[in-house]
N, C-alpha and C positions, 0 to 999 in steps of 0.2 A: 225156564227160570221165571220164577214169579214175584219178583219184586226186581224193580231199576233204581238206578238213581242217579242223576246226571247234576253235577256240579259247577256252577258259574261264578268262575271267582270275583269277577269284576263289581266295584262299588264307586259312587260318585262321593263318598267319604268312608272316611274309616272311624270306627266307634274306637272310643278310647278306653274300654274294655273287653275289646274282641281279639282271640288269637288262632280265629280261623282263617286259613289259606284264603288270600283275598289281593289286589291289586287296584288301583284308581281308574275305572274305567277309561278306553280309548278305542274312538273307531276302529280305527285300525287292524289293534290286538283283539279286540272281540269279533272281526269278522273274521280274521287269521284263527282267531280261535274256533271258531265255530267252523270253520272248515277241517280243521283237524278232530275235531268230536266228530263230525261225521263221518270221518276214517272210521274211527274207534267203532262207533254203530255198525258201520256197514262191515266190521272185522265177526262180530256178534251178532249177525243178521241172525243165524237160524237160534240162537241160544234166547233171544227176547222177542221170539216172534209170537211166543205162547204168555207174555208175560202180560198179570191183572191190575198191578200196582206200580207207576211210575211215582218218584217227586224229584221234583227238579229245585233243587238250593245252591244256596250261598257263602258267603259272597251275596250277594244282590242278582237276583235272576230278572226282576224286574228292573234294571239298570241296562239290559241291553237296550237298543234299538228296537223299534217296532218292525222293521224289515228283517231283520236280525230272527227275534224271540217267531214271527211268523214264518219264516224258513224252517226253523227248528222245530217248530210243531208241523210241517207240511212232510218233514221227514218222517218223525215221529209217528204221524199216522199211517204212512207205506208200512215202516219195517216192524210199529207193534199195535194191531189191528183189536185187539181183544181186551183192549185197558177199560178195568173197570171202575180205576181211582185212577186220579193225575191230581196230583198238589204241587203246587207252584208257592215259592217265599216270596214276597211282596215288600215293598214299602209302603205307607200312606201317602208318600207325596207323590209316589209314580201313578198311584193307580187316577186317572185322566177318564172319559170318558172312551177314548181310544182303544185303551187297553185294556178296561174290562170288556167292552166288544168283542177284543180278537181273542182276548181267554174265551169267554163264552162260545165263540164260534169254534174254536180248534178244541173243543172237548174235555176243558180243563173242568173238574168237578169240584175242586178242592184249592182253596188261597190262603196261606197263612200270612198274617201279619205281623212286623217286626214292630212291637208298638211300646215294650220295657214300662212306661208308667205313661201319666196324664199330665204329672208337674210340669212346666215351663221349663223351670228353670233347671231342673234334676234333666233334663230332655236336653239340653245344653251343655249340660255337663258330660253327659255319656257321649255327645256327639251326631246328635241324632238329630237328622232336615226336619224332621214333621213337626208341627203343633196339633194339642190334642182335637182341633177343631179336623186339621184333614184326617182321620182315622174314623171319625162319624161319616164323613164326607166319602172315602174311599168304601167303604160298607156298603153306604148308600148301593153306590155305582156299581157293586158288583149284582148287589140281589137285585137293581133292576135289568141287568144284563142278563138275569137269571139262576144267580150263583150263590146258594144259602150256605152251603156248607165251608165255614169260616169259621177261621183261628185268629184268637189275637195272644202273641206269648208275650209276656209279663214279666215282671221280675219285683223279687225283696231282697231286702239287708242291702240296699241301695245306701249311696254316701249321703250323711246328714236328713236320712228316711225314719221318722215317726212312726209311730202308731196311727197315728190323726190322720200321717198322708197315705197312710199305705192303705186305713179303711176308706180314703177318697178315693183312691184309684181302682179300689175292690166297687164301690159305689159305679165308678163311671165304667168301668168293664158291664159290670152285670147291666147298668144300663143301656148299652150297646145291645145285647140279648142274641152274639152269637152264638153256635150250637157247642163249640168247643175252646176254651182256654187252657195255656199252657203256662206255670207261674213257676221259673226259676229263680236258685236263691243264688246272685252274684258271685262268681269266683274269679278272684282278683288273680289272671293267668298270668306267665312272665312273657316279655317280648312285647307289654302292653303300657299304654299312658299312664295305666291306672296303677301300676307296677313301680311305676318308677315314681310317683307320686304319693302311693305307700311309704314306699322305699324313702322317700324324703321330708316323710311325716308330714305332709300336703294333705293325705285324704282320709275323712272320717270316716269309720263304718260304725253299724251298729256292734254291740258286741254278741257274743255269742246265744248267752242266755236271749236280750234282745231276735236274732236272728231265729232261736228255734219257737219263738212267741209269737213273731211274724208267718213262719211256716204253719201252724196251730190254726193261726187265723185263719189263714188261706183255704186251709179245706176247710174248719168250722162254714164260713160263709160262701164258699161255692156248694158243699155239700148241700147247706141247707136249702139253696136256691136251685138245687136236681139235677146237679152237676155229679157223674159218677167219675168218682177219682181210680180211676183203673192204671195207673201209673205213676211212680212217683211225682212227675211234676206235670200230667197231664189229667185233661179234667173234662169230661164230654158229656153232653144230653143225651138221650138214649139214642143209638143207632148211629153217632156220629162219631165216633171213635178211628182215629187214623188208620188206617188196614196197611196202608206199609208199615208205617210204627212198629202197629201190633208185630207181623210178619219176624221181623228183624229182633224184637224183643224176644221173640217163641226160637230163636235161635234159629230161624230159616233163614236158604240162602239166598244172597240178594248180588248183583252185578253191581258195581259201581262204576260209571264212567267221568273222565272227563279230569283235571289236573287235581293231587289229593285227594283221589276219588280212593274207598275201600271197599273190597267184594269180600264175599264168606262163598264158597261154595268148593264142592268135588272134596270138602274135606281140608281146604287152603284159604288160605285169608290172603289177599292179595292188596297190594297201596299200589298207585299211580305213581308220579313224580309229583312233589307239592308244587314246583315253580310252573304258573303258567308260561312261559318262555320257553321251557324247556319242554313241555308238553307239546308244544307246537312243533318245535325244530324235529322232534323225534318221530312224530307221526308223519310230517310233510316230507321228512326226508326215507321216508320206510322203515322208522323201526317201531320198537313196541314203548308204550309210556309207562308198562309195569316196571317199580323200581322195588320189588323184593315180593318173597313168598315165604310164608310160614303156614304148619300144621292150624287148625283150629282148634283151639285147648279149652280146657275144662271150666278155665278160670273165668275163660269170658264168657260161657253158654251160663256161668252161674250169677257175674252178674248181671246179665241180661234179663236173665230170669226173674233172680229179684227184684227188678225194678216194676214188674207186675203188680198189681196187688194184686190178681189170684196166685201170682207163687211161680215156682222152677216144679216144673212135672219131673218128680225124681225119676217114672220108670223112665220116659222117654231120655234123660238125660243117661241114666247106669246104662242104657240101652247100647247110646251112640257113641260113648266112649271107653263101652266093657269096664265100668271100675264102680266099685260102692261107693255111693256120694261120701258116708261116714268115713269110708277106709283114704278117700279123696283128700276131704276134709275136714280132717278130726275135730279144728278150731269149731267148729258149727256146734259141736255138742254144747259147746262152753256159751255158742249163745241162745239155744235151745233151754239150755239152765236157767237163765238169768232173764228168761223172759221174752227177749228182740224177737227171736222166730217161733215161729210154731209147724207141725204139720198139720195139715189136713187134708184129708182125701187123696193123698197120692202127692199133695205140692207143697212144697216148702216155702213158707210166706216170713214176711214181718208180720211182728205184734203190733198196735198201737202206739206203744210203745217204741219200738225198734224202727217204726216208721222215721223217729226223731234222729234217730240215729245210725242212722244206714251206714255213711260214709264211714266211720266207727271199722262196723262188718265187713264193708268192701275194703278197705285197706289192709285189716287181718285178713282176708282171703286171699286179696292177690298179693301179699307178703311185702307192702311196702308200708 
């Protein structure tokens, strides 16, 4: 198996537009926790012992304990010896001088940072501990610990977000000058502050047209500053490009451990159990934390695919699930028509155009 991915749901707050599997961090349940993911490892010993691409997220990965997070990498390197990427989620305010040492030392290559904008006060609103001062700070401390290869992910169509403030924040990223940025555009999920804040005419967004002017900009100005945008909302220097990401986008299979965790492989898509609670009692009392299996379908190797900007590799795709992409998905012609996609060379891409409009494409593909 060549890619992992190990899940830590725990956070010292919760963002008020997040509706990823997550819980208020506690001693307790994170060492409870962490003893039960170890089950799960060592269930998988021989299946991740050849594996090249770990990342480990969130939830908040850096919210564990420093005795905690160093266990879990002491295991990590017994049972997979040959990683040639480890990416770790971060926060700006966890990262201390502590803890870019023990990354550095246990082999992590790769830190991404949860960093959404620079504003104060938009940084308040989402929920979010850091000020834009510890994110220069946390930086700092990694590349002197030895750790260049950094992400900071971003985000637009932020509530009551300008033009003005979003080319600020475009300004202070690039000023940061790490090798890779990830800039997503807000999606107001349900189950979320932000939802029911909507829901009660409390919060502004930009509008639409607004929103795809904001996304325009984003690559105009990463692109010009040598950013290759090789994926819809990711943006890398040359050679810095996520190799799990990638892996998982190219429709390869990956192992998912850990509560909410999802795997692709043998042909089966498998989920965990989301409650961390309930991931613990199932592991410590012997049984298995997978809570369903289904086939791997067509529909999600295609939008995987598309999220590329070099495209879905038709043959590999007709290959792996015996069927004509057209005969698949006839809708695609209609947007091969009109512009959104194009072929070339064997992969079915967005246009420039249909870059604006993806969500458009993916909704008529997977028929909802």
């Amino acid at each position: 198996m060549q890619a992992i991915y190990i899940h830590i749901p725990f956070c010292r707050r919760i963002c008020a537009y997040c509706d990823f599997p997550r819980e208020y961090a506690n001693p307790d349940k994170q060492s409870a926790y962490i003893d039960a993911l170890f089950i799960e490892l060592d269930a998988h010993a021989e299946r991740i012992r050849d594996a090249g691409y770990l990342y480990i997220g969130g939830g908040t990965p850096s919210a564990l304990p420093l005795r905690l997070l160093r266990r879990l990498f002491e295991k990590i390197e017994t049972l997979m010896p040959a990683l040639e990427e480890v990416s770790i989620e971060c926060n700006p305010e966890d990262v201390d001088e502590r803890l870019a040492r023990l990354l550095s030392e246990s082999g992590v290559t790769r830190v991404s940072f949860g960093v959404q904008t620079f504003q104060a006060q938009t940084l308040d609103l989402l929920g979010r501990s850091h000020t834009p001062e510890m994110v220069k700070e946390g930086v700092d401390r990694l590349r002197h610990a030895g750790i260049f290869n950094l992400n900071i992910d971003m985000m637009y169509a932020l509530p009551e977000q300008s033009m003005q403030s979003l080319e600020a924040d475009i300004d202070q990223a690039l000023e940061i000058g790490v090798p890779h940025i990830s800039y997503y555009g807000l999606e107001v999920e349900k189950e979320t502050r932000f939802r029911r804040l909507l829901d009660l005419g409390r919060l502004k967004l930009p509008s639409e047209e607004a929103e795809a002017t904001m996304y325009q900009r984003v690559i105009e100005r990463l692109t010009l500053a040598g950013y290759n945008h090789y994926e819809i909302s990711a943006f890398a220097k040359p050679h810095y490009a996520c190799k799990y990401n990638r892996h998982v986008w190219k429709n390869g299979e990956y192992l998912g451990l850990g509560a909410a965790a999802h795997s692709a492989y043998e042909g089966e898509r498998r989920h965990n159990t989301a409650r961390p609670r309930h991931y613990v009692d199932r592991l410590l009392n012997g049984g298995s934390p997978c809570e369903g299996k289904a086939p791997v379908t067509p529909d999600e190797a295609i939008f995987l695919g598309l999220r590329l900007r070099e495209g879905l590799d038709i043959h590999a795709f007709e290959t792996q699930f015996n069927v004509e992409l057209g005969d698949r998905f006839p809708i695609l012609d209609s947007f091969l028509e009109k512009g959104l996609l194009k072929i070339d060379s064997g992969r079915m891409q967005f246009t420039e155009k249909g870059r604006f409009l993806g969500n458009q494409v993916f909704m008529a593909v997977l028929g909802e």
